[in-house]
N, C-alpha and C positions, 0 to 999 in steps of 0.2 A: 836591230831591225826584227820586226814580226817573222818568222819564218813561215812557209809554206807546207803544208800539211795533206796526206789525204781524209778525206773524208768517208764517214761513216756512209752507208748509199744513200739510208734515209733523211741522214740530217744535213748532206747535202744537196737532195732535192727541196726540203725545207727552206734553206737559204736561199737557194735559187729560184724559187718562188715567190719569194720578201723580195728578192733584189731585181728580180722582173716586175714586180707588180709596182715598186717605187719608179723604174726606169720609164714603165710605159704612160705611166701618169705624170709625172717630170715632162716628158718631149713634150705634153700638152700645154703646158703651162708659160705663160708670157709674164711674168713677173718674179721678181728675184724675192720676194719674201713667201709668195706663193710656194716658192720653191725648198724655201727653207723650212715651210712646216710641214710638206711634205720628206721631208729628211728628217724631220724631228720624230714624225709618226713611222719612219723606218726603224731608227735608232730604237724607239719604244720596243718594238717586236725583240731585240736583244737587248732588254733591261738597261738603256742608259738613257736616261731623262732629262741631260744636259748636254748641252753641244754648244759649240761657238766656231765661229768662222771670220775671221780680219786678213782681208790683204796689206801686205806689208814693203817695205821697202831697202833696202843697204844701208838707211841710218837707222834702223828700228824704228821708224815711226809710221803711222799711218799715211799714203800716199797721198800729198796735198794737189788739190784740184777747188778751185771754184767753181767750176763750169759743170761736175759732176758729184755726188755723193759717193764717197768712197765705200763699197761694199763690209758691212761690219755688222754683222749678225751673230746675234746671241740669244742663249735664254737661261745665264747661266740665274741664279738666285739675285734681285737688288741688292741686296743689302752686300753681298760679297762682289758685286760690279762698284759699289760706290765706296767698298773696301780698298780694292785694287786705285783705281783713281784717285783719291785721296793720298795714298801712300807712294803713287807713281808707279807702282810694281810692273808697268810694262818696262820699265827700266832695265830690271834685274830680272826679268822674268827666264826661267828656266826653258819654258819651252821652248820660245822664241831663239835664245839662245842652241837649243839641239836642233833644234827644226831646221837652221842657217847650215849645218854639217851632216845631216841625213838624209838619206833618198827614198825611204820607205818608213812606215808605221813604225810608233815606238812606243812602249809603254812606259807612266809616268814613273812607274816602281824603279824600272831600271834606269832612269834620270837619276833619282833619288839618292840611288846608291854607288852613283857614279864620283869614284875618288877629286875629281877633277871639281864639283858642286861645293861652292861654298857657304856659311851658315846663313848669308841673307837669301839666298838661292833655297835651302833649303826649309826655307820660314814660310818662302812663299805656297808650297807644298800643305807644310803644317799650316797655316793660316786657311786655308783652300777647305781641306779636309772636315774643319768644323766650321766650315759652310754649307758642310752635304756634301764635297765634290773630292771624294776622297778616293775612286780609282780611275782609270782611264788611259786612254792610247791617244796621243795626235799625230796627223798625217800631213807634212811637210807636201808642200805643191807647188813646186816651182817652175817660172817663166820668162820668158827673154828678160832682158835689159837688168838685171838683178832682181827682179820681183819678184815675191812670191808670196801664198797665201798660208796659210794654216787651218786645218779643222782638226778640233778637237774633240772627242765624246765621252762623258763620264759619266760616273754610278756612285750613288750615294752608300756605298759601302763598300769594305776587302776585299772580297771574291773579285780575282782578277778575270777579265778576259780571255773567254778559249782565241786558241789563234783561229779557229775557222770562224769564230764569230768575227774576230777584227780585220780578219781580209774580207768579210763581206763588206764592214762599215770604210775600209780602205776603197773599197771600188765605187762605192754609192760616193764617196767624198771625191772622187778622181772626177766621175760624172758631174758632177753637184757645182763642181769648181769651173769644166768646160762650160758647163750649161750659164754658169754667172759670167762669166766672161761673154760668150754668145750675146748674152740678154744687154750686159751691158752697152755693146759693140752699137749693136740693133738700134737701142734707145737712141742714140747720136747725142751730138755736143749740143746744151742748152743753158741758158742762164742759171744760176746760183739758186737758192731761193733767197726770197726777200724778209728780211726780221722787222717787227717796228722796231723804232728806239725802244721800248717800254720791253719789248719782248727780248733785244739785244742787253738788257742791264737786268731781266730775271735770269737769264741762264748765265750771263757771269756770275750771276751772284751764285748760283747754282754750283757751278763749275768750283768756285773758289769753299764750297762745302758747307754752304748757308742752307739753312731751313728755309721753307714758306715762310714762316714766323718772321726768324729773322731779317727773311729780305722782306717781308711787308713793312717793317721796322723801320730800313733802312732806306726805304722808297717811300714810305708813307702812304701806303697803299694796304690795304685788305690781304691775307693770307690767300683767302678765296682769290682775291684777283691775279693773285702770284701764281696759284695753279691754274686759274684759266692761261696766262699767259705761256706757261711754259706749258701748257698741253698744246695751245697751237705750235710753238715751237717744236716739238716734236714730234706734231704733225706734219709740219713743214720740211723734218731732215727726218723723215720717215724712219724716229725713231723710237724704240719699245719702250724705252725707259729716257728716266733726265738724267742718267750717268750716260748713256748712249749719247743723245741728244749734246751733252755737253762736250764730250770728246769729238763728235762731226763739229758743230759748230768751231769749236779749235784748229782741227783739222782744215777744214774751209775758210780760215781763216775770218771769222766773222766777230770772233773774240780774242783776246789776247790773255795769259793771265799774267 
């Protein structure tokens, strides 16, 4: 766990001026990705240009709901979202794993070198790394009934995190996390969203780690039309990417693979 530190005067009126000036713009805000890129331009001010946030459940998987989209926000790099996916790595995933046994901030170094870590556990680290996502702290957020979320923030290089900097990004995450929940509440119970067929058989195909190309191939359909479709698609399950997109869809149970 992160410890608790005093602060220099002046660099901690610094932080608590990033950590006001995020909070007081956050309460404005009525939407959950709103909210997230106001956390991202937080994170920015202490050099970590990656963040991710999944609520999670007592099986390790994402919490299944038709009726709502399960909050899953990221902005880690594509190509290392459709790394992970493809290989399953929330499986084995390390943090997820420490996250379930701590109650505060941890740094990923100290995962790493935990005797207890085994070499697929520690792959997923190395693999991560030359993604760009090679230091960081995640903050364990847990909730009745077994639930709990995770956020993560990392830095595309060595230099660890001071700890005054990770108890600020700790407290913006603590906020970040009541405020999604709020927002969620608020929104109330609605319908799913609706896929065509045409739109439900590009993101499987998607899902199962096909190109445009290929699923134009396979559908007999135009590449172009395979990205118009899967952009509505993840328009629809309000998501950033078609690794995104294809994990809600799973989740929501609209695909199977």
């Amino acid at each position: 766990m992160i410890s608790s530190i005093h602060f220099p005067k002046a660099a901690e009126e610094a932080f608590a001026v990033e950590l006001g000036r995020f909070l007081a713009l956050a309460d404005g805000v009525a939407q959950t990705e709103q909210l997230f890129d106001l956390l991202a331009t937080f994170a920015m001010n202490f050099n970590c240009p990656w963040i991710a946030y999944g609520t999670l459940t007592t099986d390790q998987r994402l919490s299944k709901s038709v009726r709502r989209d399960p909050p899953v926000l990221l902005n880690y790099p594509d190509e290392w979202q459709k790394r992970c996916f493809k290989m399953g790595y929330e499986r084995i995933d390390p943090i997820i794993k420490t996250s379930r046994k701590r109650a505060g901030a941890f740094r990923w170094s100290d995962v790493y070198k935990d005797a207890s870590m085994t070499e697929d556990e520690r792959r997923v680290f190395d693999e991560a790394a030359t993604f760009g996502l090679r230091t960081g702290i995640s903050v364990p957020l847990h909730g009745p009934h077994g639930n709990f979320a995770i956020m993560s923030f990392a830095q595309p290089w060595d230099h660890e995190l001071q700890n005054r900097t990770a108890i600020y990004l700790q407290l913006a995450a603590f906020y970040f996390h009541l405020k999604v929940a709020k927002l969620e509440d608020s929104s109330g119970v609605g319908e799913g969203p609706r896929l065509s067929l045409r739109e439900i058989e590009c993101i499987l195909w998607a899902a199962r780690g096909k190109t445009s190309w290929e699923i134009g191939k396979i559908l007999d359909i135009s590449a172009n039309t395979v990205n118009f479709h899967i952009k509505n698609v993840k328009k629809k399950l309000n998501a950033a990417s078609r690794t995104v997109a294809a994990i809600k869809a799973i989740d929501v149970g609209i695909i199977e693979l």
